[in-house]
N, C-alpha and C positions, 0 to 999 in steps of 0.2 A: 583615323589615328591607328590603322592596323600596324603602323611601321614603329611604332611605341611601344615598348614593353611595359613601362611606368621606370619608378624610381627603384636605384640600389645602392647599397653601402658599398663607398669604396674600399672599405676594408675589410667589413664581413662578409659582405657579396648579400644581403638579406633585401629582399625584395618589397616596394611601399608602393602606396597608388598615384596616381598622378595628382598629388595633392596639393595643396600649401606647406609643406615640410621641407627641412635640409639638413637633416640630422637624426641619425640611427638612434631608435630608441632603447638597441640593447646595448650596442659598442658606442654610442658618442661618436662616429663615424661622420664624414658629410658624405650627402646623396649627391645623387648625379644622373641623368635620364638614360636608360637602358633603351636600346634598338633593337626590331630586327630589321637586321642586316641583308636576310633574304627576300622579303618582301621588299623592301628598298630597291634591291639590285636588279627584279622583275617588274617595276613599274617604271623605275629614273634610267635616266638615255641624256645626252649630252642635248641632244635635240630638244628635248623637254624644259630643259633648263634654259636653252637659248630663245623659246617662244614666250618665255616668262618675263615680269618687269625687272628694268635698271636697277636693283633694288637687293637687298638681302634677302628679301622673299623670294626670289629663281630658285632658291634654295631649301624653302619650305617642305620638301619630302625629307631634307634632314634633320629639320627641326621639329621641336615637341610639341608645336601649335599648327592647331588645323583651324583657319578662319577666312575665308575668304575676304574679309575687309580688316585688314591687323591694324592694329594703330601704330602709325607710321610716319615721319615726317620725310621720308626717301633715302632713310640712310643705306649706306653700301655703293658696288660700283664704284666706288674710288678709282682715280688713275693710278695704275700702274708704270711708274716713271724709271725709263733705261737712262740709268744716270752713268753715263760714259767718262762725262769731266770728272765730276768723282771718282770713277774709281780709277782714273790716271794718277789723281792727287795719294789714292791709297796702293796700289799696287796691284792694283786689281785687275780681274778681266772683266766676267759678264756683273754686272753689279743693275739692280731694281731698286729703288724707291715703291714702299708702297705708301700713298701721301692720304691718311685719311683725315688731314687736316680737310679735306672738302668734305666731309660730312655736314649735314645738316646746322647742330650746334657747334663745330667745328672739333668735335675728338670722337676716337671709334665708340664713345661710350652709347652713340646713338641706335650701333648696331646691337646692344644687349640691355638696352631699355627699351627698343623696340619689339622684342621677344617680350621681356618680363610684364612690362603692360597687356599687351595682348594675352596673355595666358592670366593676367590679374582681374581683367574686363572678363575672360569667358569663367571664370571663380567667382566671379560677382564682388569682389572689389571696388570701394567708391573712393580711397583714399590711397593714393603713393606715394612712397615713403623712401627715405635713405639716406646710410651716412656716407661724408662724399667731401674728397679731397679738391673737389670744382666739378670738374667736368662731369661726372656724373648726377650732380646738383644741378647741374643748367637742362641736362639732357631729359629727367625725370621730370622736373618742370615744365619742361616744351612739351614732350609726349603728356602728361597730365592734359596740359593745356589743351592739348587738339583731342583728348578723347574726353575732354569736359567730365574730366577727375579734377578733384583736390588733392593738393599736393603738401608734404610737410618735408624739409630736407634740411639736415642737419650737414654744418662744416665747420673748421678749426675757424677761431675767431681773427686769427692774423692772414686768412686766402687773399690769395691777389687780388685788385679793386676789380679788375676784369673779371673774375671768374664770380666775382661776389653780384656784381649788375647785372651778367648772364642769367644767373641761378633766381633773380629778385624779379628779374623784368616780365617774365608770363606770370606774374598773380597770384603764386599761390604763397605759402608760410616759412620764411627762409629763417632757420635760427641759427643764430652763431652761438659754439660753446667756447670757453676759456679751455684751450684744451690743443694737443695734439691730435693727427688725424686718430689712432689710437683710441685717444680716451670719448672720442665722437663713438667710435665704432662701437664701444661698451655700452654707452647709453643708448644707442641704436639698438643692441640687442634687449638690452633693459626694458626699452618702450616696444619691442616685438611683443613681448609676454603680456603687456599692459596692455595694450589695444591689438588685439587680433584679431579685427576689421579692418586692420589698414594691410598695405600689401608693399611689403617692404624689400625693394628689389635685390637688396646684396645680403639679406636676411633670409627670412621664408618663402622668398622666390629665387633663391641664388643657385638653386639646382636649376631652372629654367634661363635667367639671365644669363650664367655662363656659359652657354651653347650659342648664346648671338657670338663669340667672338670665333667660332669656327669659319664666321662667313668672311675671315681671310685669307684663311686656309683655302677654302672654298674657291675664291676671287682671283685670288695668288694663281691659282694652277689653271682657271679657266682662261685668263688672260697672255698665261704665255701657250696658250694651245695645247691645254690640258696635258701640260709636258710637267714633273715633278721639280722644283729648282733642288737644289745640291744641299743649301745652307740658307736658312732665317734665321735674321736676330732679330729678339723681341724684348720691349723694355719689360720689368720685373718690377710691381706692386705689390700687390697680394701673391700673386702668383698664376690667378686664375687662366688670364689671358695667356700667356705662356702655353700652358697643360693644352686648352682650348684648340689652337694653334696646331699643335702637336696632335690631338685627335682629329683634327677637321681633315689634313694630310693621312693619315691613318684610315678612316673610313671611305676616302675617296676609291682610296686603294682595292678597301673591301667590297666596294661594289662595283670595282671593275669600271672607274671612270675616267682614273691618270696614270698616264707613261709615265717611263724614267723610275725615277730612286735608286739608279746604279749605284752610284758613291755611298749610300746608304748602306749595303751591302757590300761593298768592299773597303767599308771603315769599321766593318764586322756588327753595323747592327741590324737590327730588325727593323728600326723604324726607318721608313721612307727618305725620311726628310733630316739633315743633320739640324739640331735648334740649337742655339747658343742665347743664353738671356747677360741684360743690360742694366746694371742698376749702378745708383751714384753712389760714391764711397762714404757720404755721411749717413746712408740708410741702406746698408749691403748685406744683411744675414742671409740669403740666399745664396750670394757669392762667396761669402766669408765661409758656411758650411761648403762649398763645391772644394774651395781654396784647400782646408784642413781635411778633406777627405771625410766627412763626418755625414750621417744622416740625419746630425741636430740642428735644426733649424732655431739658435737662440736668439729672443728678444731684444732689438737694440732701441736707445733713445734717437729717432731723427733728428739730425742737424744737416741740411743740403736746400740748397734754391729747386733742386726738383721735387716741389711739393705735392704734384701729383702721383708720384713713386716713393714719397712717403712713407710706409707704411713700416712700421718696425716690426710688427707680431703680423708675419704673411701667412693667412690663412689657408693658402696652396702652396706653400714655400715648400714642403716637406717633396709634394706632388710636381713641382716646376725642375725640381731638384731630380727627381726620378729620372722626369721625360729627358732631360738637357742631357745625362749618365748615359740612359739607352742607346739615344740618337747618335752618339761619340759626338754631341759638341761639350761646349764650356762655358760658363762664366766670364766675366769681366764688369769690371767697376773702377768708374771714375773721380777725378775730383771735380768741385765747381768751376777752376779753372777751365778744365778741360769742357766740361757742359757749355759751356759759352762758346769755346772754340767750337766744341762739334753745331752748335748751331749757328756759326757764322760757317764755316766749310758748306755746308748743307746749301744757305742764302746763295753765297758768292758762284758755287760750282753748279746747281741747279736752278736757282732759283725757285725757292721754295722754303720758307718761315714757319720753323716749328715752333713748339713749345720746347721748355728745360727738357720733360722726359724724351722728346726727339732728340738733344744735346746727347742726352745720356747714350741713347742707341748709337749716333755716327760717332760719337766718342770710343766707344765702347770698339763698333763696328772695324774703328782706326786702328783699336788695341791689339785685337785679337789681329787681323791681318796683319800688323808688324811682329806680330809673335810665330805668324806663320798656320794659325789654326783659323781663319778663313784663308782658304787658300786661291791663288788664282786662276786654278782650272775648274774653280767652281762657280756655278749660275749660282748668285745671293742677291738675297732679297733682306732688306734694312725695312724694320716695318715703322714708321712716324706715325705719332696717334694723336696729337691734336693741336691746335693751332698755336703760332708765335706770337698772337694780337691776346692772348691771354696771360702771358707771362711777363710783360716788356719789363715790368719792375724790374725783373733780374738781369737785363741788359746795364743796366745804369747810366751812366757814362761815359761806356762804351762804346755806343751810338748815338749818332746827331752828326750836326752838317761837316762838309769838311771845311769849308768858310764861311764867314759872314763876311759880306762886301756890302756897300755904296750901289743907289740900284745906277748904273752908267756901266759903260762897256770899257772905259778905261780902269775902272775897278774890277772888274768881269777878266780883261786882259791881265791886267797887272797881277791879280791872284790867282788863276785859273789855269788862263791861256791854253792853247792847243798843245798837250804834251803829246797826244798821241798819233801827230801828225807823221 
């Protein structure tokens, strides 16, 4: 663990041990895992990374856990999808899918419960914890389940039936609150301070959890031949993922491992990579502050079918808002309408079934390109985080057959027939 500094305020800069902690005891600050970056740069080689497994762990010298057996159910490695037809439909040129609908439980959450466990197991943790708009329910669950933890996960009482039998089906204690994701997340923190033997992933392991989402960043850039792409858009919950994102391109940088980030510098920033985040317009204060020019990130009441993006009080919102500034991208936020279109575009032009929060991204993704701020001489990458078999409620009847027929081929004919002869 030489390449580990321990933990620091991101606001005070004050330095903590690599503990159980996420929160500055002088400023009220959240921690975040500090590096060296030099030690990093003389040990990792492109090489090194490529003798490693399929896996988020190839990337374990950038991560804050050293364990030769992580608990892991193989997330990471996602494909990397050149979605051409799309980006014909948007105006685009070089255009990526990154689909991590193939993860394991089917959303990226796999890649930052697999950190948080692992560093929970070498703390001696026997219980995992968290509140969780689905995906992260299901995923804390599965990894519990394979490292033979018990597990307790808290979600709104109205989650979609799929994400609720996800979260139920490995064993361990699923509760539902009366309540928006929100007021889950309060009494998440509430039972942090009560039971401080459990190991509660987006709580007192959220300095360590939120570093699994750099292995996109990570993924992203090794995939297209450790070339920098121009512009990412990321969907916007909390915010974490976003920021994540944004430093995983960032340090790649610092140790000397990715080409490119021209455009980055000639749209006058520093950072590599331009980011542009994605949220639905009934849960947007990260948008809505980008929008009025403000660095307030105020409180709203969710109302939107992307339940997993949720979140009204974004505890990175302030931070997602930063990176998105620096980068020279932008914001955008959709309506429900539009969530549906973006994930029927996505279905018909790649083939590939997200969930709402993917709606939100190629919605979003649509937006901005018609506005001209993703532009067409730029390599982007649309990041989709987790699967369409989760959300179908909010399809409605909008899909199903295009006929019912008579099983005979005179009915087959007479409804069907060969139009595309």
């Amino acid at each position: 663990m030489d390449h580990v500094l321990g933990l620091r305020c991101r606001e005070c800069g004050r330095s903590f041990p690599l503990e159980a902690l996420h929160v500055c005891d002088w400023c009220f600050g959240p921690l975040e895992v500090a590096y060296d970056y030099e030690v990093i740069a003389a040990a990792l080689s492109r090489e090194r990374i490529a003798a490693g497994p399929q896996t988020i762990w190839r990337y374990r010298d950038l991560l804050p856990v050293a364990d030769e057996h992580p608990v892991e159910l193989g997330a990471g490695w996602t494909p990397l999808v050149r979605a051409d037809r799309l980006a014909a439909e948007l105006g685009l040129g070089e255009l990526w899918i990154k689909d991590d609908t193939a993860n394991p439980t089917g959303s990226f959450k796999d890649r930052v419960v697999s950190v948080a466990l692992t560093k929970a197991r070498q703390l001696g943790f026997k219980v995992a914890a968290c509140a969780s708009t689905g995906n992260l329910a299901s995923s804390v669950a599965a990894h519990a389940a394979r490292a033979g933890m018990a597990s307790v996960v808290l979600v709104p009482a109205d989650l979609e039936r799929a994400k609720v039998a996800m979260a139920a089906v490995y064993g361990g204690t699923l509760v539902a609150v009366d309540g928006n994701y929100d007021d889950v997340n309060r009494l998440c923190a509430e039972l942090a301070g009560e039971h401080q033997s459990w190991a509660f992933a987006n709580v007192n392991l959220r300095a360590y959890y939120a570093e699994g989402s750099k292995t996109l960043a990570f993924e992203i850039a090794e995939q297209l031949g450790w070339r920098a792409p121009d512009h990412v858009v990321v969907p916007v919950a909390s915010g974490s993922q976003l920021t994540k994102v944004a430093k995983g391109f960032s340090e790649l940088f610092s140790v000397g491992l990715l080409d490119g980030g021209e455009r980055g510098a000639e749209a006058g920033s520093d950072a590599p990579v331009r980011i542009s985040g994605a949220q639905a317009q009934g849960c947007s204060p990260v948008a809505t502050a980008f929008a009025q020019g403000t660095d307030d990130v105020l409180p709203v009441r969710p109302s939107t079918i992307a339940r997993s993006l949720a979140i009204g009080n974004p505890a990175d919102g302030y931070y997602a808002l930063h990176a998105v500034r620096r980068s020279g991208g932008a914001f955008g936020a959709v309506s429900d309408e539009e969530i549906l279109e973006g994930i029927g575009l996505l279905a018909r032009t790649e083939g590939i079934f997200c969930e709402t929060a993917g709606g939100v991204t190629i919605a979003t993704l649509a937006k901005l390109a018609a506005a001209g701020v993703v532009r067409r001489d730029e390599r982007v990458v649309a990041i989709v985080t987790g699967h369409g078999l989760k959300t179908v409620e909010a399809l409605g009847t909008s899909v199903g057959p295009s006929v019912t027929i008579a099983p005979s081929l005179a009915a087959f004919e007479e409804e069907v027939g060969d139009p595309w002869r």
